[in-house]
TIDOVO-786037 format. One line per field, with one value per residue: residue number from 1; chain; x, y, z of N, C-alpha, C, O in turn. Coordinates in Angstrom, 2 decimals. Example, Ala and Ser with C-alpha at 12.3 -4.5 7.8 and 13.67 -1.06 7.14 Angstrom:
REM TIDOVO-786037
pos (1|2);
unit (A|A);
n.east (13.19|12.85);
n.north (-5.69|-2.25);
n.up (7.80|7.08);
ca.east (12.30|13.67);
ca.north (-4.50|-1.06);
ca.up (7.80|7.14);
c.east (13.20|12.90);
c.north (-3.30|0.03);
c.up (7.80|7.87);
o.east (14.24|13.41);
o.north (-3.32|1.14);
o.up (8.46|8.04);
***
This chain:
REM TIDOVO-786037
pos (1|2|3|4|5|6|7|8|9|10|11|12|13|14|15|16|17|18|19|20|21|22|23|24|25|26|27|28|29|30|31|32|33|34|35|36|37|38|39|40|41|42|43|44|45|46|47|48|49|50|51|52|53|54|55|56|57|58|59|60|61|62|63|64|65|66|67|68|69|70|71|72|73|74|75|76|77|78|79|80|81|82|83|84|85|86|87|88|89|90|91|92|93|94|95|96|97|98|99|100|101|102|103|104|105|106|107|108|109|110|111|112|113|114|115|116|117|118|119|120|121|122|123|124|125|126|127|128|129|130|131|132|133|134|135|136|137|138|139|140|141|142|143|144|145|146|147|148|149|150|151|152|153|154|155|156|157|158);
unit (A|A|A|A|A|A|A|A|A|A|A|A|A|A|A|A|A|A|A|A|A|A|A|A|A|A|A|A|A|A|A|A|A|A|A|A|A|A|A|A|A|A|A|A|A|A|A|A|A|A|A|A|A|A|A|A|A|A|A|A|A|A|A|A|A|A|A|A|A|A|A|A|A|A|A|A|A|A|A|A|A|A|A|A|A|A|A|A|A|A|A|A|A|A|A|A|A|A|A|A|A|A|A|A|A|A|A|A|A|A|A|A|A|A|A|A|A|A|A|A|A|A|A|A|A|A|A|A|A|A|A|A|A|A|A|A|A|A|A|A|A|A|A|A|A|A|A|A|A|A|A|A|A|A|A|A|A|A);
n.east (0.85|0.36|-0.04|-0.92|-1.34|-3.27|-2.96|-0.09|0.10|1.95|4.39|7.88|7.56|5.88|6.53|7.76|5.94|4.08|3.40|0.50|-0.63|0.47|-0.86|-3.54|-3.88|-3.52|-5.59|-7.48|-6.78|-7.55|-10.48|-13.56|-15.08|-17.24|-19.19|-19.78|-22.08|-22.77|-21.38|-20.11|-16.90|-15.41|-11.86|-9.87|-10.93|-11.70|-9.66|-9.01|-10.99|-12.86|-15.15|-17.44|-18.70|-20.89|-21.74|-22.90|-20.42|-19.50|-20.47|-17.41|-17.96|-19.25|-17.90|-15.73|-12.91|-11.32|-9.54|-8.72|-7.99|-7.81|-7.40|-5.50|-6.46|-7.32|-8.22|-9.65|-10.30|-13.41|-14.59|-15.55|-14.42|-12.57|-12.32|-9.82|-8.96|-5.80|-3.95|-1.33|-1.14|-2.05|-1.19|-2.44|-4.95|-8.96|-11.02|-13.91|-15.51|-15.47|-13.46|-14.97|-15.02|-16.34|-17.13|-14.17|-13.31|-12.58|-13.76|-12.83|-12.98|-11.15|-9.21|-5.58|-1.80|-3.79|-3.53|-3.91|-5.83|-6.57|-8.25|-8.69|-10.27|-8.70|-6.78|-5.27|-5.19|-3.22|-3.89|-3.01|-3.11|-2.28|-2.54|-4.90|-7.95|-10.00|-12.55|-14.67|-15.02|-16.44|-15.29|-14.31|-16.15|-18.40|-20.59|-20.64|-21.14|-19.57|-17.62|-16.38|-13.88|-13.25|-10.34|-10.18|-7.38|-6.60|-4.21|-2.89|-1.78|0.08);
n.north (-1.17|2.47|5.23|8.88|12.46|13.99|16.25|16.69|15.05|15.28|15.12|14.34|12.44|10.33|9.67|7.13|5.43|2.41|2.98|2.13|2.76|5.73|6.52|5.99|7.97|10.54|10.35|10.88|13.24|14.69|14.94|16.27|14.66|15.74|16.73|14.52|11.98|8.65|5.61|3.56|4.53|3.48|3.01|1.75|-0.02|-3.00|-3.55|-1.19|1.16|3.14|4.07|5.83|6.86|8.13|7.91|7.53|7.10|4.69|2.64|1.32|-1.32|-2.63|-2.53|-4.51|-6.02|-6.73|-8.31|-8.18|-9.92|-9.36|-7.01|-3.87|-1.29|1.69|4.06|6.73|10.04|12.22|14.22|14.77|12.89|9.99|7.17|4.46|1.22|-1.17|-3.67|-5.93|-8.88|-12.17|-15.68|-15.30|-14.11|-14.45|-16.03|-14.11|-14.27|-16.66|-16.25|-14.36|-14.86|-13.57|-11.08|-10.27|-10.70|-10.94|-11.71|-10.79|-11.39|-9.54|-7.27|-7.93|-7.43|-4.76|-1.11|2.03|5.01|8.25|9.14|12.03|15.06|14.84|12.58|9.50|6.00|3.33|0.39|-2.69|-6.57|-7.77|-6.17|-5.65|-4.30|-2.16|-0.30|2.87|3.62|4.93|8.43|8.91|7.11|9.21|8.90|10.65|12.17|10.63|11.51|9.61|8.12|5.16|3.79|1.20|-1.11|-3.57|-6.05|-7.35|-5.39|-4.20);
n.up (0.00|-0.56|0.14|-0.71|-2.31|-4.49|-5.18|-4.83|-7.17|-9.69|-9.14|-8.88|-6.91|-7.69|-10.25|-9.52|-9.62|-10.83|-14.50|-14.70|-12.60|-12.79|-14.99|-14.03|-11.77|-13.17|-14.75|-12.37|-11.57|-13.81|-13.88|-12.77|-10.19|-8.27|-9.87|-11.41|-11.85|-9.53|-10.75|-12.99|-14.73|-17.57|-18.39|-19.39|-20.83|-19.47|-18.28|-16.78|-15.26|-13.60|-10.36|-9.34|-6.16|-4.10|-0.42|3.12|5.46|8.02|10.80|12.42|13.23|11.06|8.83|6.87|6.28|3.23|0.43|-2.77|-5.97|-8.62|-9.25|-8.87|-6.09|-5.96|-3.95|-3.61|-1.81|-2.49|-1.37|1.94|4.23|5.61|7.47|7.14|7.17|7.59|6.68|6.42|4.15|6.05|7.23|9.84|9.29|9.49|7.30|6.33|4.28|1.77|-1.26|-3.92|-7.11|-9.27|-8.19|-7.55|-4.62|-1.03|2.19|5.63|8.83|10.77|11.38|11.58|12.41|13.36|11.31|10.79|9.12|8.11|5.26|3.64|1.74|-1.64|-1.01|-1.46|-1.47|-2.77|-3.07|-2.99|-4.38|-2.20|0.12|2.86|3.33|5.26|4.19|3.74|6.58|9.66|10.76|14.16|14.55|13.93|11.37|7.99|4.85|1.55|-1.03|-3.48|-5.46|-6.90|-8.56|-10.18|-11.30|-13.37|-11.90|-14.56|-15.82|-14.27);
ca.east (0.00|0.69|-1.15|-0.52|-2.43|-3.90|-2.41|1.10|0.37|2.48|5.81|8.61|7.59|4.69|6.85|8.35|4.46|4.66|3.00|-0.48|-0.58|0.38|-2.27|-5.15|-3.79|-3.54|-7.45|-8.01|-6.35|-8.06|-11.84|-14.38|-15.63|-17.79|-20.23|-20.27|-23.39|-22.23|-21.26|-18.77|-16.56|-14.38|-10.76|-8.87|-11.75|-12.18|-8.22|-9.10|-12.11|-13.92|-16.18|-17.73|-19.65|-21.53|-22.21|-22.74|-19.45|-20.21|-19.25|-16.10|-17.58|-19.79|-17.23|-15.82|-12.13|-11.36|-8.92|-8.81|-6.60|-7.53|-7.36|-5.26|-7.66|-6.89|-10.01|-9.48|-11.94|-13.25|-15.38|-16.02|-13.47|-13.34|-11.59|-9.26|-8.49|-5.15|-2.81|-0.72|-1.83|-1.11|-1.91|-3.67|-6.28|-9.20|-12.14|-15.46|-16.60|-14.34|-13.11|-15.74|-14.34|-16.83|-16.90|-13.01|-13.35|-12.75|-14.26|-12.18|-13.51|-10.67|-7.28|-4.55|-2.65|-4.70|-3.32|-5.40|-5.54|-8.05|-8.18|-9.36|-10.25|-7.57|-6.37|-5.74|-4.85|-3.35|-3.83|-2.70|-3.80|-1.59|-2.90|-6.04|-8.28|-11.39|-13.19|-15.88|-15.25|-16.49|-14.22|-14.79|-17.53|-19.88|-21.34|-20.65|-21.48|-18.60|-17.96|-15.53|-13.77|-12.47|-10.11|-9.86|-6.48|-5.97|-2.68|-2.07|-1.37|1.37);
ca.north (0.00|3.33|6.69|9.89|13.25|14.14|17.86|16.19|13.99|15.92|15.58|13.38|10.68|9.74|8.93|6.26|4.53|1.81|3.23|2.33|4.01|6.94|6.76|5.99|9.23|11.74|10.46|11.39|15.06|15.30|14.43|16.74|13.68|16.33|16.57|13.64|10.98|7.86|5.05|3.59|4.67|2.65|3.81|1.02|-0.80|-3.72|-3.56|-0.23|1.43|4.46|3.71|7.20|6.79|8.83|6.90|7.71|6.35|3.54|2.61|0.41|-2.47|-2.37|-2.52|-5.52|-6.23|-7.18|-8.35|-8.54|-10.62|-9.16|-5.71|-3.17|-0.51|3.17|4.65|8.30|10.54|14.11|15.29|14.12|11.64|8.11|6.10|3.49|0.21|-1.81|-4.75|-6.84|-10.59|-13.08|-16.51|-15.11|-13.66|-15.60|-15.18|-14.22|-14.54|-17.02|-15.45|-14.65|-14.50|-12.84|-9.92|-9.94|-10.28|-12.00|-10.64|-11.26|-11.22|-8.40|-7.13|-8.57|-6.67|-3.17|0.11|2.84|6.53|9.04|9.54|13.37|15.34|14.35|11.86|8.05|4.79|2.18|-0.86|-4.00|-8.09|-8.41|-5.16|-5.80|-2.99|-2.04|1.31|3.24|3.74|6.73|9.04|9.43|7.19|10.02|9.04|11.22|11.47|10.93|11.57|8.56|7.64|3.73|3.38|-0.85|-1.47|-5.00|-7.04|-7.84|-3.85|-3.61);
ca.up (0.00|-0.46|0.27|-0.94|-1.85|-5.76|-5.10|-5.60|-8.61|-11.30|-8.33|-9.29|-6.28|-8.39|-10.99|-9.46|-9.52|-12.33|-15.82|-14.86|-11.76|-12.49|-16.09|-13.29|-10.70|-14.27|-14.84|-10.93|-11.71|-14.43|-13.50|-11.98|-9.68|-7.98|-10.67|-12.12|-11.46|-9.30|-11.65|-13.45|-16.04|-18.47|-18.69|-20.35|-20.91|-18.53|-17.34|-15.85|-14.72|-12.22|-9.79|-8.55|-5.52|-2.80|0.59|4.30|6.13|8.80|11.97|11.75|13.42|10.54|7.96|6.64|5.79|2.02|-0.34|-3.99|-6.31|-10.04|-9.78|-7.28|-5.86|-5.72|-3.45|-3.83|-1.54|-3.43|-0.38|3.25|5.32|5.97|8.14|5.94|7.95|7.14|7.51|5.49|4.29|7.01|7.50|11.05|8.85|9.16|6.23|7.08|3.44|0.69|-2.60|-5.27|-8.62|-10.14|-7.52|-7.23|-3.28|0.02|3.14|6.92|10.30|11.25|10.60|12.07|13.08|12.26|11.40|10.35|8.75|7.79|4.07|3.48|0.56|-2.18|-0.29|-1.83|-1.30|-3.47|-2.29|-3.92|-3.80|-0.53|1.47|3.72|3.71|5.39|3.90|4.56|8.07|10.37|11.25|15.27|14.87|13.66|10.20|7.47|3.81|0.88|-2.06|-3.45|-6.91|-6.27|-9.69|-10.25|-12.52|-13.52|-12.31|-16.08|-16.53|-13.63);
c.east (0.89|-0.13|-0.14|-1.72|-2.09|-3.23|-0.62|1.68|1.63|4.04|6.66|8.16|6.69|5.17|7.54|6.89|4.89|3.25|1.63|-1.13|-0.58|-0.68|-3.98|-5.15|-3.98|-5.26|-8.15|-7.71|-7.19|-9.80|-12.67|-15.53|-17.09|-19.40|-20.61|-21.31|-22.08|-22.42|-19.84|-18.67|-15.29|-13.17|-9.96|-9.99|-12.00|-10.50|-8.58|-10.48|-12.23|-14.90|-16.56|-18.93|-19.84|-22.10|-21.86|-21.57|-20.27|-19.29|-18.34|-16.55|-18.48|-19.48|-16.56|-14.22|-11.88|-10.20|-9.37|-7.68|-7.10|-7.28|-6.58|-6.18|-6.87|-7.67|-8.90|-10.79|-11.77|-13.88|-16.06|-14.73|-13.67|-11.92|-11.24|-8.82|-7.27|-4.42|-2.51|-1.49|-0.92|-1.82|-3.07|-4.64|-6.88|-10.90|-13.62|-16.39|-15.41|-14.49|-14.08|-15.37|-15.02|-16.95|-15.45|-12.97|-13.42|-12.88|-13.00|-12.85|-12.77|-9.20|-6.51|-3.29|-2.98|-3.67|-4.39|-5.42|-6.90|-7.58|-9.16|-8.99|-9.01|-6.36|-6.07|-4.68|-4.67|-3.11|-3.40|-3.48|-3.17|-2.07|-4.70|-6.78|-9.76|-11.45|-14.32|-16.14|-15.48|-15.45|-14.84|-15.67|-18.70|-19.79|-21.15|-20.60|-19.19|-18.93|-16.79|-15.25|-12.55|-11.65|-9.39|-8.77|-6.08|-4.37|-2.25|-1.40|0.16|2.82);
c.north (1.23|4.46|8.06|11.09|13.88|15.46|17.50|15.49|13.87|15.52|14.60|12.19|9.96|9.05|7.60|5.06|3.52|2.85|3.46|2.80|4.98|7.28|6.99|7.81|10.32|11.54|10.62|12.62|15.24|15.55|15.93|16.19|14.92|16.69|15.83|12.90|9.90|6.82|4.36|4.26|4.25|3.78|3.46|-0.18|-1.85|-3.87|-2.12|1.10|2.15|3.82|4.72|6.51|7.87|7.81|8.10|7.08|5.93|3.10|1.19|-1.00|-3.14|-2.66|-3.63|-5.21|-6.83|-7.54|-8.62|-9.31|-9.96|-7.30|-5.19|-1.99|0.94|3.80|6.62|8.82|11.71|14.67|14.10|13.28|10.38|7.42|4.48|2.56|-0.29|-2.69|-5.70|-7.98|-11.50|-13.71|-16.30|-14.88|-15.31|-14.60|-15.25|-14.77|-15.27|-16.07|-15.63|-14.37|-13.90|-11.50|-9.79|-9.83|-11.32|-11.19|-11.15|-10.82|-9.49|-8.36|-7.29|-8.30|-4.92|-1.82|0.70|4.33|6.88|9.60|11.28|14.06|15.28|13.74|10.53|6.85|3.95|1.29|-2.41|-5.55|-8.17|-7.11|-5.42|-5.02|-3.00|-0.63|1.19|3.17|5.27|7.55|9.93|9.04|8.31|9.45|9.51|10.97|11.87|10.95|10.49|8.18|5.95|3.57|1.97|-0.65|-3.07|-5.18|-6.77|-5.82|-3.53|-4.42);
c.up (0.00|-0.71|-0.33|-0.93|-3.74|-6.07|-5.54|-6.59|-9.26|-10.38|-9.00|-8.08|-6.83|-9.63|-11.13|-9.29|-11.14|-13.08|-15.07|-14.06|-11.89|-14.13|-14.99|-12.22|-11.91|-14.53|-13.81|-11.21|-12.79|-14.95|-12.52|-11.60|-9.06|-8.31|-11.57|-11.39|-11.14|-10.53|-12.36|-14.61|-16.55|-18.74|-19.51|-20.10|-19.80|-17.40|-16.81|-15.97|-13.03|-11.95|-8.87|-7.79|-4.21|-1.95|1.60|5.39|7.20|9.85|11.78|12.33|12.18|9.04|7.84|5.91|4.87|1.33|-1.67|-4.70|-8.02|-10.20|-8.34|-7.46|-5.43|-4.99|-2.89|-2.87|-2.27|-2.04|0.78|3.41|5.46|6.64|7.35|7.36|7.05|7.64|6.10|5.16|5.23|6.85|8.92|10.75|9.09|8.55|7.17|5.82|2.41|-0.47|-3.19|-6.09|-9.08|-9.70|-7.04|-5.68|-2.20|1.36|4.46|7.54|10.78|11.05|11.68|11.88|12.51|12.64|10.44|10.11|7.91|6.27|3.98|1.79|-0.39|-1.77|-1.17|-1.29|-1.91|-2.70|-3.67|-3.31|-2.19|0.64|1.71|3.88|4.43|5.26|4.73|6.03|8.54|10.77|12.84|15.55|14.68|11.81|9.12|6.18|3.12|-0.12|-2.87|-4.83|-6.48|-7.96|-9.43|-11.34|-12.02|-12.76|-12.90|-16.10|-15.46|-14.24);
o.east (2.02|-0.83|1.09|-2.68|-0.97|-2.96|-0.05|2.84|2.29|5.00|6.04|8.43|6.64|4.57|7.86|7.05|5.63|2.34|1.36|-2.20|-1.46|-1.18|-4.98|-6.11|-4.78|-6.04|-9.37|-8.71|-7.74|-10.23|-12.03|-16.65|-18.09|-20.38|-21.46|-21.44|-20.99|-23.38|-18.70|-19.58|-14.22|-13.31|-9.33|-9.85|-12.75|-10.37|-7.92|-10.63|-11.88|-15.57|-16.15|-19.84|-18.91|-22.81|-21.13|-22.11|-21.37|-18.07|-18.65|-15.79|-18.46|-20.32|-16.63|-14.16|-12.09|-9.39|-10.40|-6.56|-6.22|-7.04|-6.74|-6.64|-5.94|-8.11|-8.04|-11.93|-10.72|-13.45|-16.72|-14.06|-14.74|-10.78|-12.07|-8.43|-7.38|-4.15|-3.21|-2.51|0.31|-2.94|-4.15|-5.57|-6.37|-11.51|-14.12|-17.45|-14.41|-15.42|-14.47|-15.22|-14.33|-16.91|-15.38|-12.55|-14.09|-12.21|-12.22|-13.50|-13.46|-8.35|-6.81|-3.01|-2.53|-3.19|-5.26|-4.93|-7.80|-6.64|-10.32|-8.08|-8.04|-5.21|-7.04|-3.56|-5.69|-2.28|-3.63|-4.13|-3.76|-1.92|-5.53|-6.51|-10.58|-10.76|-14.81|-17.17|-15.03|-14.54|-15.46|-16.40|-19.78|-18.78|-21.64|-20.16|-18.25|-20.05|-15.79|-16.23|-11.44|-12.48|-8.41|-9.14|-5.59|-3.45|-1.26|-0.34|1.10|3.93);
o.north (1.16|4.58|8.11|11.08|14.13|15.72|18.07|15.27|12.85|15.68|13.92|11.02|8.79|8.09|7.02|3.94|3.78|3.33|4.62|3.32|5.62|8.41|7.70|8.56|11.18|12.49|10.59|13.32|16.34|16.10|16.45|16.52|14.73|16.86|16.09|13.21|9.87|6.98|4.77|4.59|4.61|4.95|4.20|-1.09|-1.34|-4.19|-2.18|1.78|1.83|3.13|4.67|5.85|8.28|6.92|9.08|6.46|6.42|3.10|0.23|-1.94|-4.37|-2.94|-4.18|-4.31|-8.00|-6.73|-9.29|-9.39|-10.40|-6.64|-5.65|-1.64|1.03|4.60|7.15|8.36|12.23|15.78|13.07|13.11|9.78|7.30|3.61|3.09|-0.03|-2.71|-6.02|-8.17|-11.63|-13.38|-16.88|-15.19|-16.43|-13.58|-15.93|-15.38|-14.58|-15.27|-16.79|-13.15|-13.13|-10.63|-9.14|-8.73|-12.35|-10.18|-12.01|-9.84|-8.50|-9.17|-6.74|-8.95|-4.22|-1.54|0.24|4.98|6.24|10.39|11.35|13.82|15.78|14.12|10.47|7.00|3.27|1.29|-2.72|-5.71|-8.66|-7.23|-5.35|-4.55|-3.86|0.17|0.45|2.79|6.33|6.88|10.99|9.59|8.23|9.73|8.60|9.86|12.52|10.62|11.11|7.90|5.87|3.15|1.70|-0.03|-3.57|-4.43|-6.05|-5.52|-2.81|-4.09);
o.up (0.47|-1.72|-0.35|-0.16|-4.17|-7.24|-6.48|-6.93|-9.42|-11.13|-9.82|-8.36|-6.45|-10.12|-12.17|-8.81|-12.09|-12.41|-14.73|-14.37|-11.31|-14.22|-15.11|-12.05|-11.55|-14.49|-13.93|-11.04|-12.65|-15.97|-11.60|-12.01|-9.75|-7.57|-12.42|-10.21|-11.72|-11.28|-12.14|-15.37|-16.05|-19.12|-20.27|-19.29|-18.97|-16.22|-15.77|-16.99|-11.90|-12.73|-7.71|-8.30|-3.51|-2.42|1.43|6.31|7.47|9.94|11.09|12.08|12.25|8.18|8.94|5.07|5.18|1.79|-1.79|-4.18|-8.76|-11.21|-7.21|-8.54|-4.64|-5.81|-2.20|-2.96|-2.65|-1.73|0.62|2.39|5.45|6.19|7.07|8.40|5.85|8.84|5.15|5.82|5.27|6.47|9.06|11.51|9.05|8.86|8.07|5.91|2.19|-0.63|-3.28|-6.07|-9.75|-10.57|-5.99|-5.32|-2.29|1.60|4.05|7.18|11.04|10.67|12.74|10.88|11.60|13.74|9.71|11.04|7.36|6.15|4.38|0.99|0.18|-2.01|-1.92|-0.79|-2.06|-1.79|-4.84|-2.27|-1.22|1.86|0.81|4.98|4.11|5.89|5.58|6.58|8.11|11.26|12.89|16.37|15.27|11.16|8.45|5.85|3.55|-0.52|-2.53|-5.52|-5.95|-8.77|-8.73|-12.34|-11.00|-13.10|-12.73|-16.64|-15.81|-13.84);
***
């Protein structure tokens, strides 16, 4: 995993992102998520793809720790906060839900062990198959809405 902030895109540490990284962060700079309708939108056709969403963040016990294995996940916020859960893959994990292939996803009971940071406006998170994440968490436990662009890039592209 690695976090950063959308305001530093263009810097040279971004260039050390492979290729399709830093193609998915130039279509985050260059988006006015704000006013777009939630939804997806095709970027490199099915290897990479937007997923604009608005939600109410949730309290963390609430939230559900995930991995993926076909795509790494970028979750960008545009407006409101959210409490990001994390932890490496360990054998301690233990699943709450097995892998679905067709939803790219495997749920866990809880992270093992958890660290944790508050994503804020132009904020993101790549996450890869081996980082553990749980989103959509409250920040402080209070609730609040977001505004959220999740960009999915295939594996095959890194």
């Amino acid at each position: 995993m690695f976090i950063g902030n959308i305001d530093s895109s263009g810097s040279t540490t971004h260039g050390a992102y492979p290729e399709a990284i830093q193609r998915a962060l130039e279509y985050l700079c260059a988006n006015d998520f704000k006013n777009m309708k939630d939804g997806t939108y095709p970027m490199e056709g099915e290897k990479m793809f937007a997923k604009v969403q608005r939600y109410e963040t949730r309290l963390l016990e609430s939230c559900r720790p995930e991995t993926h294995q076909k795509y790494v996940d970028i979750q960008y916020v545009v407006e409101g906060e959210e409490y990001l859960g994390w932890c490496p893959f360990s054998p301690d994990l233990r699943l709450a839900a097995p892998y679905d292939d067709k939803l790219d996803v495997a749920f866990y009971e809880e992270l093992i062990p958890e660290s944790n940071l508050v994503l804020l406006p132009g904020s993101f998170a790549v996450l890869y198959p081996e980082d553990v994440h749980r989103p959509c968490g409250a920040v402080d436990n209070e609730p609040s809405p977001v505004t959220k662009v999740v960009v999915k890039v295939s594996v095959d592209l890194l």
